[in-house]
VEXDREN-207665 format. One record per residue (C-alpha): residue number from 0; residue in three letters; x, y, z. Coordinates in Angstrom, 2 decimals, always signed. Example, Ala and Ser with C-alpha at 12.3 -4.5 7.8 and 13.67 -1.06 7.14 Angstrom:
[0 "ALA" [+12.30 -4.50 +7.80]]
[1 "SER" [+13.67 -1.06 +7.14]]
REM end
This chain:
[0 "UNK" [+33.60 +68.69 +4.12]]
[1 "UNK" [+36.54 +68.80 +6.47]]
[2 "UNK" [+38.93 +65.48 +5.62]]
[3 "UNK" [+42.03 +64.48 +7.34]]
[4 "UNK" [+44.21 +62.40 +4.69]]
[5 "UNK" [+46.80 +59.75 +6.64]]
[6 "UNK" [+49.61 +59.59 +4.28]]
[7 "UNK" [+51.55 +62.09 +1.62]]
[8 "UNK" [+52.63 +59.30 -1.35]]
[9 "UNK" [+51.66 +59.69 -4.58]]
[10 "UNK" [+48.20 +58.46 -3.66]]
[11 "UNK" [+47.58 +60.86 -0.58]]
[12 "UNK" [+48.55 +64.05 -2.76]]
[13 "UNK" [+46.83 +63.52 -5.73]]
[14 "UNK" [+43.76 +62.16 -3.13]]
[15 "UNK" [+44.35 +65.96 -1.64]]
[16 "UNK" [+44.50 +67.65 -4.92]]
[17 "UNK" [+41.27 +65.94 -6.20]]
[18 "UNK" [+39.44 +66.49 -2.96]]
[19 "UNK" [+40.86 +70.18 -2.42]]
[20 "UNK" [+39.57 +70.93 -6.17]]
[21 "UNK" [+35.94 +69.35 -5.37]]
[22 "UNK" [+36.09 +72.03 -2.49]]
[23 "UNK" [+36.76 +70.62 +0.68]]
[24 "UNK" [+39.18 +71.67 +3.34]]
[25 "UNK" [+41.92 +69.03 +3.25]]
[26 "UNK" [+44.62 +68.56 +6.26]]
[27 "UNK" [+47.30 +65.50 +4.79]]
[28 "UNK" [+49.24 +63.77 +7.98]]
[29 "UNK" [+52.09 +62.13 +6.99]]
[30 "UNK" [+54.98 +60.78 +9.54]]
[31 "UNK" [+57.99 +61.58 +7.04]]
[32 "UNK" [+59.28 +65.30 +6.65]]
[33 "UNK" [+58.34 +65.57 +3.22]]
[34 "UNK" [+55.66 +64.67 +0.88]]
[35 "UNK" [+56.78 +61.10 -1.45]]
[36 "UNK" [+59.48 +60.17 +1.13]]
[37 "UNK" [+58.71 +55.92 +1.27]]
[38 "UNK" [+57.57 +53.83 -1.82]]
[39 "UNK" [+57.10 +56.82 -3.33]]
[40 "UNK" [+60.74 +58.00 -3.81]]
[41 "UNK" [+62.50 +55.98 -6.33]]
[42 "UNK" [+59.86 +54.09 -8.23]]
[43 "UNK" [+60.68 +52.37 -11.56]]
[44 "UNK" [+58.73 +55.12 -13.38]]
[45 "UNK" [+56.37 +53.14 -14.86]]
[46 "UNK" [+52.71 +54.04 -16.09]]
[47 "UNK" [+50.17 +52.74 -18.19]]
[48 "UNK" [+50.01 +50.10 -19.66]]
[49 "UNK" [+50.48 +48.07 -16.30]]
[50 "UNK" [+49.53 +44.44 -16.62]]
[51 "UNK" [+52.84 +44.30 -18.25]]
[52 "UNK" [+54.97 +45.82 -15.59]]
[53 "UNK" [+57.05 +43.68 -12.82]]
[54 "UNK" [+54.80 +42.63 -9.86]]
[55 "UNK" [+51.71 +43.70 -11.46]]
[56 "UNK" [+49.23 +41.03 -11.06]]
[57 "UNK" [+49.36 +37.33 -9.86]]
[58 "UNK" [+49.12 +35.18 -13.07]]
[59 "UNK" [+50.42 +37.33 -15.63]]
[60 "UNK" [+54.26 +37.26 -16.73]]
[61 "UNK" [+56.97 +35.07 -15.06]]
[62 "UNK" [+55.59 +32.38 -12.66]]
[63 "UNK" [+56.51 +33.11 -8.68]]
[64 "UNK" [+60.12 +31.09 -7.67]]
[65 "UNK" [+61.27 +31.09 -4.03]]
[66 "UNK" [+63.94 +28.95 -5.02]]
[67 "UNK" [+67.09 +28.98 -6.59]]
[68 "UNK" [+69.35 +31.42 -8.51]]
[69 "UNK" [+66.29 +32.71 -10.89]]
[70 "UNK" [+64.19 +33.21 -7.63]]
[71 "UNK" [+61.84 +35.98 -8.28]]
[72 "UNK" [+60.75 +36.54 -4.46]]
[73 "UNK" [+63.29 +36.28 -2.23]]
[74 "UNK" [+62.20 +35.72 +1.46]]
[75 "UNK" [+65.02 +37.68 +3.73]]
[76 "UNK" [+62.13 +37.76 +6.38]]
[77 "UNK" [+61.52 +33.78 +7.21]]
[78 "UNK" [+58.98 +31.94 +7.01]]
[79 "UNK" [+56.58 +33.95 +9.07]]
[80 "UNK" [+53.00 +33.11 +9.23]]
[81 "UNK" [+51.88 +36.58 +7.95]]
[82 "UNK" [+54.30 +36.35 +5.37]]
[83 "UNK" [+53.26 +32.28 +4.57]]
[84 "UNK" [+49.94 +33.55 +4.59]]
[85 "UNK" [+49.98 +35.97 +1.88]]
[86 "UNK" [+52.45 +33.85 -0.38]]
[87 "UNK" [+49.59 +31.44 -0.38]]
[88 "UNK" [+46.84 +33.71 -1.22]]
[89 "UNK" [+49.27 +35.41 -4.10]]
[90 "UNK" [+49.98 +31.88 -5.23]]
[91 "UNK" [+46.03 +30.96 -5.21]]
[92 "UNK" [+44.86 +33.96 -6.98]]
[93 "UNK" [+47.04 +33.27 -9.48]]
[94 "UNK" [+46.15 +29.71 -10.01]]
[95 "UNK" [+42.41 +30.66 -10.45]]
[96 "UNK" [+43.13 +33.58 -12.96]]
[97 "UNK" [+41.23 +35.64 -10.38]]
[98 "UNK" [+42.96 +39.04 -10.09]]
[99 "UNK" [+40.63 +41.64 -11.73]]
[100 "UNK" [+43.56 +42.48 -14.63]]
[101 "UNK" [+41.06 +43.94 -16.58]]
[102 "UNK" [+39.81 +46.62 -13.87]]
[103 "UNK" [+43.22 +47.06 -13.40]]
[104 "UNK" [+44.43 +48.41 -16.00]]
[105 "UNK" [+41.09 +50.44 -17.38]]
[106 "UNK" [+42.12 +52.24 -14.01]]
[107 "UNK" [+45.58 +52.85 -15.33]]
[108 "UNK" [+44.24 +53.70 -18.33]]
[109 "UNK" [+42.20 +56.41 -16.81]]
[110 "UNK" [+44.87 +57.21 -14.76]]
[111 "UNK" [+47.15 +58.30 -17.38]]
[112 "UNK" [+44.57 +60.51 -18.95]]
[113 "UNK" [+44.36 +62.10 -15.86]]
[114 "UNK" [+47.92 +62.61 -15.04]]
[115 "UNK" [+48.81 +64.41 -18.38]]
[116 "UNK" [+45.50 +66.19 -17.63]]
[117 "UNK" [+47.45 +67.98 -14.56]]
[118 "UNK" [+50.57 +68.05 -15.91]]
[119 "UNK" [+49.43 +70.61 -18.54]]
[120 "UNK" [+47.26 +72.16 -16.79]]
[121 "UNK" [+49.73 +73.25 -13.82]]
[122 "UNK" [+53.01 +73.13 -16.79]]
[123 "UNK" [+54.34 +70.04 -14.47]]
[124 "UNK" [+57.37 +68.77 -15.82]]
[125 "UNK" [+58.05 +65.40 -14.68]]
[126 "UNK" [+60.62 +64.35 -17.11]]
[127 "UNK" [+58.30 +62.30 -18.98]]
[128 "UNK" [+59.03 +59.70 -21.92]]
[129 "UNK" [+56.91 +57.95 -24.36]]
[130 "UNK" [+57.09 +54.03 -25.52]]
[131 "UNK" [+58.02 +51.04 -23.89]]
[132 "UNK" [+59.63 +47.50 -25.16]]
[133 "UNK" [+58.82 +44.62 -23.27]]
[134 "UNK" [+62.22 +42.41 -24.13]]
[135 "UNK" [+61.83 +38.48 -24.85]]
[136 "UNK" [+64.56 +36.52 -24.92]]
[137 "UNK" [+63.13 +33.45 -25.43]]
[138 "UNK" [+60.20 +32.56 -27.70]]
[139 "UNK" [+58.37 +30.85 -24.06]]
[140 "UNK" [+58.22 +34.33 -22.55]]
[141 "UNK" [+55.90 +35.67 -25.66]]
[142 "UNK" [+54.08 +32.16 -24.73]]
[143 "UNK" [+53.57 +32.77 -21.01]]
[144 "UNK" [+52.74 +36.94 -21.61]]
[145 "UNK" [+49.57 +35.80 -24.40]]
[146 "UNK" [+47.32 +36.01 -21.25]]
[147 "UNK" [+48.41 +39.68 -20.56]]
[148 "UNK" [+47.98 +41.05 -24.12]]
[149 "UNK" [+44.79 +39.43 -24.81]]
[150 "UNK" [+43.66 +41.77 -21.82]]
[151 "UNK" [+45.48 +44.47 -23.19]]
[152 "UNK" [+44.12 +44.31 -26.60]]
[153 "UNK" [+40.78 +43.92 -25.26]]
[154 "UNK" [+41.43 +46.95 -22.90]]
[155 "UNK" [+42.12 +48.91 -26.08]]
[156 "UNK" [+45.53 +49.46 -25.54]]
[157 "UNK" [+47.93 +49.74 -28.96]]
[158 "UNK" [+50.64 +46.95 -28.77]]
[159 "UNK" [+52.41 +45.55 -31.60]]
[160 "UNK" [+54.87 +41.67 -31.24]]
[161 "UNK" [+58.08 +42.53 -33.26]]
[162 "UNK" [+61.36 +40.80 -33.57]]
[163 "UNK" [+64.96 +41.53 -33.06]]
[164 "UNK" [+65.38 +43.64 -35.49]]
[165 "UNK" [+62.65 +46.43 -35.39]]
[166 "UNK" [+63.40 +46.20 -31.55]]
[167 "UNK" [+66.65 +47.44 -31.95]]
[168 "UNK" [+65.69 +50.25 -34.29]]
[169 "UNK" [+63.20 +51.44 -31.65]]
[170 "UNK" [+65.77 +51.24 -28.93]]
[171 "UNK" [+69.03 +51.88 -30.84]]
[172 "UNK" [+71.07 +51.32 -27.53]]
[173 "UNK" [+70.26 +48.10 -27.11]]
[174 "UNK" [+73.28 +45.54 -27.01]]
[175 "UNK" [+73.84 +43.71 -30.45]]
[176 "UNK" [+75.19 +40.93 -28.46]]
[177 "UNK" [+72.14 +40.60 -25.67]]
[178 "UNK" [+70.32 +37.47 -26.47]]
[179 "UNK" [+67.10 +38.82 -28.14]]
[180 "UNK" [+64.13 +36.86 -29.65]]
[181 "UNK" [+61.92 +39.77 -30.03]]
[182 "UNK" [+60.16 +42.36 -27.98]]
[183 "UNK" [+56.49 +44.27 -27.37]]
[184 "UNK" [+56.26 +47.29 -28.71]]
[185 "UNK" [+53.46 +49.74 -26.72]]
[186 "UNK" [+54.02 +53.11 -28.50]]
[187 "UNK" [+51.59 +54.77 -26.18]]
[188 "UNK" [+53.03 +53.84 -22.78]]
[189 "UNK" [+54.41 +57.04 -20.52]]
[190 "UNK" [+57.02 +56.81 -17.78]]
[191 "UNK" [+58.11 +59.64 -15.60]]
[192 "UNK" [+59.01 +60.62 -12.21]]
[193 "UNK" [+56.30 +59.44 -9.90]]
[194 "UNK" [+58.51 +61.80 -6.77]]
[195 "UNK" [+59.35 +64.96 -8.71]]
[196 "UNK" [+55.71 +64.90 -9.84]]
[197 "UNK" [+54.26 +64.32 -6.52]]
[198 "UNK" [+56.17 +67.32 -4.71]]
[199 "UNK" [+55.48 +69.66 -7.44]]
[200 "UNK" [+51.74 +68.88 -7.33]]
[201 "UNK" [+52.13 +69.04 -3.56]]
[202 "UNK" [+53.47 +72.51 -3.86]]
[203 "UNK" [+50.53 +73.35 -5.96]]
[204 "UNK" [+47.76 +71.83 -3.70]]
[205 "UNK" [+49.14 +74.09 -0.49]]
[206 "UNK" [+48.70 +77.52 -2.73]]
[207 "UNK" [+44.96 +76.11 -3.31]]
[208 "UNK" [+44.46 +75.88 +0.72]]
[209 "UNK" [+45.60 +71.81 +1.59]]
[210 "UNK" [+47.38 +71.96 +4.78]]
[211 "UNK" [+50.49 +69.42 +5.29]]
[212 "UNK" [+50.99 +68.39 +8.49]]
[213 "UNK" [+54.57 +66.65 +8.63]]
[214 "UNK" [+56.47 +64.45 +11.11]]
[215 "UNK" [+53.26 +63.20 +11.85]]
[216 "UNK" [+52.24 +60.11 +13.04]]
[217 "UNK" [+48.74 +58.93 +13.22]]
[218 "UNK" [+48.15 +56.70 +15.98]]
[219 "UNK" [+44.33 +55.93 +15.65]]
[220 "UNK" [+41.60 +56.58 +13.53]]
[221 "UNK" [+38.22 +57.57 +15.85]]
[222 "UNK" [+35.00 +56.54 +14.21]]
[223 "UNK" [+32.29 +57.95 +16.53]]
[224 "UNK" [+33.06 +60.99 +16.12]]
[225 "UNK" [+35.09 +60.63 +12.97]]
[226 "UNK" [+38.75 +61.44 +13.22]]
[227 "UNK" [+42.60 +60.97 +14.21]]
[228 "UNK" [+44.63 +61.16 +17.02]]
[229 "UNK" [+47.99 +61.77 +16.58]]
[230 "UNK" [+51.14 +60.05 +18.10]]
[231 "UNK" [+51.90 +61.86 +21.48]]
[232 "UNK" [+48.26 +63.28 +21.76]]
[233 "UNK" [+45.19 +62.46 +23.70]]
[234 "UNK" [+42.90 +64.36 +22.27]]
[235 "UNK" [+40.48 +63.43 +18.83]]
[236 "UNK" [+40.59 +66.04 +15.85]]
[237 "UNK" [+37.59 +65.66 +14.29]]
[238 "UNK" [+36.98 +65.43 +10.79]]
[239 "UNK" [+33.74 +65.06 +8.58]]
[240 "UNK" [+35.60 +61.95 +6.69]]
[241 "UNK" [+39.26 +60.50 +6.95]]
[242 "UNK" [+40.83 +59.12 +4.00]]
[243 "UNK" [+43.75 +55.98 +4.61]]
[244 "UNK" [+46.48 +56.65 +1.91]]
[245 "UNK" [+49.39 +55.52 +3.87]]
[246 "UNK" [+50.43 +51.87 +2.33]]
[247 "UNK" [+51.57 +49.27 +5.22]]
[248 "UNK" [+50.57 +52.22 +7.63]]
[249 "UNK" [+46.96 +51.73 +6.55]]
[250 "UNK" [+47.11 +48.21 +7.04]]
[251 "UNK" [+48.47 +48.72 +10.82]]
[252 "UNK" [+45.50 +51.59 +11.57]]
[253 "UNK" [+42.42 +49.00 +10.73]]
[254 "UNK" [+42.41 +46.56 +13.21]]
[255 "UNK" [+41.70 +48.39 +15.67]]
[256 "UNK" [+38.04 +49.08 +13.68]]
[257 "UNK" [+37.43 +45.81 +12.60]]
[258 "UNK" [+39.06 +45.78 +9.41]]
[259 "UNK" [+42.00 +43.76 +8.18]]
[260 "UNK" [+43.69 +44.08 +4.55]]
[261 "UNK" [+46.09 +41.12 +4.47]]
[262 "UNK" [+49.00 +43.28 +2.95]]
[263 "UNK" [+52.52 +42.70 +2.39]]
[264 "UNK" [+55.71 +45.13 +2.13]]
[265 "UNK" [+57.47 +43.03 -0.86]]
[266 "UNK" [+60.55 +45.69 -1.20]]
[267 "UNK" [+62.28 +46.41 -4.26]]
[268 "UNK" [+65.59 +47.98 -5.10]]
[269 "UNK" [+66.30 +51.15 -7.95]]
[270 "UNK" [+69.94 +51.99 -8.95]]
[271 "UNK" [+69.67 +55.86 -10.51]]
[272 "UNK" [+72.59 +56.83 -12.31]]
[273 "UNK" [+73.46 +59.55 -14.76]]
[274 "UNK" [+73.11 +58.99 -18.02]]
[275 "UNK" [+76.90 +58.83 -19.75]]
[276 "UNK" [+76.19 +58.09 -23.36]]
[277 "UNK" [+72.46 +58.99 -24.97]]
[278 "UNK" [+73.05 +56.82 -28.22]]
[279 "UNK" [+73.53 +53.91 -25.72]]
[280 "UNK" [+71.05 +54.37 -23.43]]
[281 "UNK" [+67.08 +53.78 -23.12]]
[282 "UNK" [+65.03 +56.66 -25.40]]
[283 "UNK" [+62.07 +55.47 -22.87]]
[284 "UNK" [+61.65 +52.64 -20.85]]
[285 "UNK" [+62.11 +49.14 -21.27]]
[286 "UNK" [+61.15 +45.57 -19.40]]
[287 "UNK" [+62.98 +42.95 -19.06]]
[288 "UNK" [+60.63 +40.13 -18.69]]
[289 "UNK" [+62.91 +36.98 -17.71]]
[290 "UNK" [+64.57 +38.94 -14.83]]
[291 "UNK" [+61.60 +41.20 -13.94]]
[292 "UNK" [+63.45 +44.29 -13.98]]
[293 "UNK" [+63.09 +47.52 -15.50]]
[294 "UNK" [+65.09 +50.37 -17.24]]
[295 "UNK" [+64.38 +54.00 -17.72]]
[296 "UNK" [+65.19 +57.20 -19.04]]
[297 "UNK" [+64.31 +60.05 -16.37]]
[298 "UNK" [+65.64 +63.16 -17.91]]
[299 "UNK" [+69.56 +62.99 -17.77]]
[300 "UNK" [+69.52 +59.99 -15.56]]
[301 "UNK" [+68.55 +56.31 -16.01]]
[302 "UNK" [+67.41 +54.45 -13.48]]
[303 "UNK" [+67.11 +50.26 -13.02]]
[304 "UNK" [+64.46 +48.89 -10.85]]
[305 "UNK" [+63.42 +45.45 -9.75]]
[306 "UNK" [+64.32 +42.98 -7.23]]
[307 "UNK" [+61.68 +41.38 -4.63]]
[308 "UNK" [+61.94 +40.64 -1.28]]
[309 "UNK" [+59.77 +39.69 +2.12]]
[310 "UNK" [+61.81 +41.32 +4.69]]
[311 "UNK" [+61.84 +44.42 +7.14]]
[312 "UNK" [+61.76 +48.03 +6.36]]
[313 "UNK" [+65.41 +48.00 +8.30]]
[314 "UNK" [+67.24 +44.83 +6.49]]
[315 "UNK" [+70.25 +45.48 +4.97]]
[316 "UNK" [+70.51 +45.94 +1.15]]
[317 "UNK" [+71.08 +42.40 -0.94]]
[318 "UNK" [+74.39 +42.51 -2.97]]
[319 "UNK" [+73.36 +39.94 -5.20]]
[320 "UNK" [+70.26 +41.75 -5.71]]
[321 "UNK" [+71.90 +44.80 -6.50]]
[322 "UNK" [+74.21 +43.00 -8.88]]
[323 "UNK" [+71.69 +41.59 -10.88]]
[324 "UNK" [+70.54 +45.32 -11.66]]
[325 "UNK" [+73.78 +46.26 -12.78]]
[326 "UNK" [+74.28 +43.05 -14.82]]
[327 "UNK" [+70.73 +43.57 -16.53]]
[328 "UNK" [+71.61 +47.33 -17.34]]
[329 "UNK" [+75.19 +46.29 -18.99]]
[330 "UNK" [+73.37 +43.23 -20.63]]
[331 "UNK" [+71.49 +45.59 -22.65]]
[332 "UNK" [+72.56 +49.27 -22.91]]
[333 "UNK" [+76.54 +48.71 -22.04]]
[334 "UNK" [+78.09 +52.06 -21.37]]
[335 "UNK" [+74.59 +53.95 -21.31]]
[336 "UNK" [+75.23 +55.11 -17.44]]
[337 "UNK" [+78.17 +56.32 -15.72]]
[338 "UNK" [+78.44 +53.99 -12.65]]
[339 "UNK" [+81.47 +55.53 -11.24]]
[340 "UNK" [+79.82 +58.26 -9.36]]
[341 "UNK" [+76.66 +60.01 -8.52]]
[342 "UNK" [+74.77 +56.87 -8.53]]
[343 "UNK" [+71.37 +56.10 -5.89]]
[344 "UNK" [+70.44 +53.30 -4.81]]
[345 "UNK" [+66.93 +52.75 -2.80]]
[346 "UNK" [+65.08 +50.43 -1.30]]
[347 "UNK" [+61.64 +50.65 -0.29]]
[348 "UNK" [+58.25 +48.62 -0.31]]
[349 "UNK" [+55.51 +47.61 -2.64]]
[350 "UNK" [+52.33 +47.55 -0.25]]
[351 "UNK" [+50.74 +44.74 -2.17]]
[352 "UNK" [+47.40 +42.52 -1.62]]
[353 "UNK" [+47.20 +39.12 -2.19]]
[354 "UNK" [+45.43 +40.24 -6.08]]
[355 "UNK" [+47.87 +42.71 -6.79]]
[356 "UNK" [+44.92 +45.60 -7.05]]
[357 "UNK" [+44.50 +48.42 -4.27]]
[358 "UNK" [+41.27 +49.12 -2.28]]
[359 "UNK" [+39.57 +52.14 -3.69]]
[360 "UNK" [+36.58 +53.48 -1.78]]
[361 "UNK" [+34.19 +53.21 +1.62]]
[362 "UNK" [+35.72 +50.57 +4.30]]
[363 "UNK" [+32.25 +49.83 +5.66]]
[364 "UNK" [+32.74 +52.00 +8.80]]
[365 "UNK" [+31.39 +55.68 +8.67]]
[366 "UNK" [+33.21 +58.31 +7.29]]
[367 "UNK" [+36.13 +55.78 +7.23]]
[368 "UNK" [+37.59 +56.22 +3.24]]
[369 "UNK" [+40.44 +53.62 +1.52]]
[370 "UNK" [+43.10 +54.61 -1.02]]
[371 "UNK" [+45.74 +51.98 -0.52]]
[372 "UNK" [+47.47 +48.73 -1.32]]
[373 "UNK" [+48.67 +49.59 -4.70]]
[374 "UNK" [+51.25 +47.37 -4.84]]
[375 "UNK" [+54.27 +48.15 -7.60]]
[376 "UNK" [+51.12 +50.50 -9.76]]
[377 "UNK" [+51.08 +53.24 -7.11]]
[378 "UNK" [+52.36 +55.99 -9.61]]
[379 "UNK" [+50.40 +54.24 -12.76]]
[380 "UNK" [+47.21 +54.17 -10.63]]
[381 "UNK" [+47.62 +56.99 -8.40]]
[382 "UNK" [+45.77 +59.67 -10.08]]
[383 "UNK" [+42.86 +57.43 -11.48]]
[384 "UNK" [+42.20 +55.91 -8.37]]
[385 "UNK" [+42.13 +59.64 -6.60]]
[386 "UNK" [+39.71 +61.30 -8.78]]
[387 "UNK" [+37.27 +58.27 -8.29]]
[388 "UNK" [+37.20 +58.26 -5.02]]
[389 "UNK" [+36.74 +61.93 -4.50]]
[390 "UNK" [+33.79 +61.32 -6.92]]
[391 "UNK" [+32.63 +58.24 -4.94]]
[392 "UNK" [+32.71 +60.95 -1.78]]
[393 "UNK" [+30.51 +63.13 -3.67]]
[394 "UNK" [+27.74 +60.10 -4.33]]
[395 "UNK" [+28.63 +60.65 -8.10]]
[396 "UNK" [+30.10 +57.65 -10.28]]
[397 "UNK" [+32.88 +57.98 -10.94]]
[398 "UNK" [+34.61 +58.09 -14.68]]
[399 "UNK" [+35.98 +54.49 -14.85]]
[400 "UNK" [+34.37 +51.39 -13.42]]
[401 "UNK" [+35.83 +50.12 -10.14]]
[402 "UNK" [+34.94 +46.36 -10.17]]
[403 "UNK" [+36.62 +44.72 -7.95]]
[404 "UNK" [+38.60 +47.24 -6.60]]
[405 "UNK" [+36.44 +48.07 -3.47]]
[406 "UNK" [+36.54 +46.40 +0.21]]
[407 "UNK" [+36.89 +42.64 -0.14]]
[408 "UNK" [+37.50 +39.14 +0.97]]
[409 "UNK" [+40.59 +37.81 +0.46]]
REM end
């Protein structure tokens, strides 16, 4: 088949590698000048296991504050009736213990197979690292995560409680004066560099015949005949199928068909800095639970993410947010980063649905294909969620069970 993909993320390239290996001729239309340019870019870094990881699912971890110095969502935005809208639905789903964790993170699961899969297969080296800590500093936070592991064990996934102690001899960088009750320990989980992998596999998928069509905005999808028109054009190209991988730009492109996905940019902020000392830095990655913000080795740099806000792509960047990633990193790996210079700092959104879980096959309209909405898990779902739908194209079932993952009501 011929297949236009809106969107070059993580999710539209690996979507084009999957669908370019199955065969078909692939065209990927994305409105940046390079491939992993939005929520892409600066990602935490996190993979599999994600039930654990900040922003995951509604239910699981710290409970939602608007409120207050501890706030976890901050709403720079307003009260806006979208935005009012979604908080409610967020709030709702978590009440009822309804967001399908499970499917969630089999996909991530999968996902992760199939990302090392590539990497060795093409010698990708996206400055990977293995093991995770999930950091407690209070006995309540194992309380309120019980929920999560009982999925994860159930899921499969290796995970061990440990205190203080063994925490700090898995992580010998860790602060002997950070409050610490105890931590858990997933040996298995991965991290990486969900941008550097995304451009190298990008490179890769052009050799094997994917066109990239940059600075290119899609202005409507066309259903009968299937296809796009692009920004400035009159004219339909036609396609045999199009694929949406393009976040909030998805969301934008359905109502015009019918469809609405009630999604929300909640941005986050990542501080990248080099890494100063290795003894006194992250070996891997680590969570910190209470503040919902993360830390991880990339190669020679470590970067912080967390943060969470309702507000416009253009709003200016929150000092206290940014300070609370700085006072997180010093709280527990003092003098593991040099802060002084060469430092990043990004901003950029988490195209989440009201159940935290993205929309992963048909729309309902002909030829009309979904990939989107992954929330905070687009680089610990991205390549799972790619090579089922390009086996869902080929009316074959796909590797990993999707329940709940498809077109919904929300």
């Amino acid at each position: 088949m011929k297949i236009a993909i809106v969107g070059a993320g993580i999710v539209g390239v690996t979507t084009a590698y999957e669908l370019a290996s199955d065969g078909h001729e692939v065209t990927v239309f994305e409105q940046r000048s390079a491939a992993a340019e939005e929520a892409s870019f600066a990602t935490a870094g996190l993979l599999a296991p994600h039930l654990l990881s900040p922003w995951a699912v509604p239910g699981f971890g710290h409970a939602l504050r608007l409120m207050g110095p501890h706030a976890t969502l901050r709403l720079a935005g307003g009260w806006s009736r979208a935005n009012w809208a979604w908080l409610r639905r967020w709030r709702s789903t978590a009440r009822a213990g309804s967001a399908p964790a499970a499917a969630l993170e089999r996909l991530a699961q999968y996902s992760q197979g199939r990302l090392q899969t590539l990497a060795h297969r093409h010698e990708l080296d996206l400055e990977a690292s293995e093991g995770r800590l999930v950091l407690l500093r209070t006995e309540q936070e194992r309380t309120q995560l019980q929920p999560a592991l009982q999925v994860l064990r159930d899921s499969g996934v290796a995970l061990r409680e440990i205190g203080a102690d063994v925490a700090r001899q898995i992580e010998p960088g860790l602060s002997p004066e950070a409050p610490l009750a105890g931590a858990i320990h997933l040996p298995d989980a991965r991290a990486g560099n969900c941008r550097l992998f995304a451009q190298l596999l990008r490179q890769g998928t052009q050799g094997s015949g994917v066109h990239f069509a940059f600075n290119t905005r899609i202005a409507r999808i066309g259903t009968s005949p299937t296809g796009v028109v692009v920004h400035g054009e009159t004219d339909l190209r036609r396609f045999d199928a199009v694929v949406l991988c393009a976040g909030m730009a998805s969301a934008a492109l359905l109502p015009a068909l019918g469809l609405r996905l009630p999604m929300a940019a909640v941005y986050g902020y990542s501080v990248s800095a080099p890494l100063r000392e290795s003894t006194h830095a992250p070996q891997a990655s680590v969570v910190d639970v209470a503040q919902q913000i993360s830390i991880t080795r990339l190669g020679q740099r470590v970067r912080i993410a967390g943060g969470a806000e309702l507000a416009g792509a253009d709003a200016e960047h929150h000092t206290a947010t940014l300070q609370r990633l700085y006072r997180t990193l010093n709280d527990w790996f003092p003098g593991g980063a040099q802060l002084s210079s060469g430092v990043q700092v990004w901003r950029g959104a988490r195209p989440l649905l009201p159940d935290g879980a993205p929309v992963v096959g048909a729309s309902g309209v002909p030829g009309l294909w979904l990939n989107t909405g992954h929330g905070a898990g687009g680089w610990a779902l991205a390549c799972g969620s790619a090579r089922a739908l390009a086996d869902l194209m080929a009316q074959r079932e796909p590797e990993v069970p999707l329940d709940g993952l498809g077109m919904r009501q929300f």
